[in-house]
C-alpha positions in Angstrom: -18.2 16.0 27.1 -19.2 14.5 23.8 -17.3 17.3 21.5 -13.7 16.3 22.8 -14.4 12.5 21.4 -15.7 13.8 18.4 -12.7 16.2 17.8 -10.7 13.4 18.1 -12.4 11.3 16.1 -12.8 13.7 12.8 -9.0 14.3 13.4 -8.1 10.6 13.2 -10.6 10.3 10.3 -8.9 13.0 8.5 -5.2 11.7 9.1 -6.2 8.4 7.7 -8.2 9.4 4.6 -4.9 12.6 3.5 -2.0 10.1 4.6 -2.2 6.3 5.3 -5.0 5.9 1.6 -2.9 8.0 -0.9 -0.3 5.5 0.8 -1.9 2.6 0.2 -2.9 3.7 -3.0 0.0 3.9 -4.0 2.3 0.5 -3.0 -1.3 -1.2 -4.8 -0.9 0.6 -7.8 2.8 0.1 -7.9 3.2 -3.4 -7.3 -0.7 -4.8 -9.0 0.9 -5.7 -13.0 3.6 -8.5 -13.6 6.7 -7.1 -13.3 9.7 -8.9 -15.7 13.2 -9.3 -13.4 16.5 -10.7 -13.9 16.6 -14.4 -12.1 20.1 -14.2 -10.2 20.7 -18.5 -11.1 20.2 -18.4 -15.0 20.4 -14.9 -15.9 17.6 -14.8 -17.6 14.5 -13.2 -17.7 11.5 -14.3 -15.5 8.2 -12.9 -15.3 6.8 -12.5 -11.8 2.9 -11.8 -10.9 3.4 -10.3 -7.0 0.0 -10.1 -4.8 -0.9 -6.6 -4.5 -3.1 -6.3 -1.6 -0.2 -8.6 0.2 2.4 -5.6 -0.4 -0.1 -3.3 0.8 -0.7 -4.6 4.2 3.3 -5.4 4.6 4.0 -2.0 3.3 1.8 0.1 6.0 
């Protein structure tokens, strides 16, 4: 009875590691350097430092 648990297991094991990381990898990489925007008041530009692993976990 212990093969059916274990299928399951390597199954949800292998979902995680070939969809949800390359994900994850991903929204970190994209968002972990300062990005430069527009500031909609002044027109000007601002410099904004966003947290990374906070986009991450918002993001999945």
């Amino acid at each position: 009875m212990k093969t059916p648990l274990i299928l399951i297991a390597a199954t949800i094991a292998v979902g995680l590691f070939y969809m949800v990381l390359p994900f994850t990898l991903d929204v970190y990489r994209r968002f972990r350097y300062r990005k430069v925007v527009t500031c909609p008041d002044t027109h000007g530009l601002a410099e904004v430092r966003l947290n990374a692993c906070w986009a991450v976990r918002k993001d999945v």
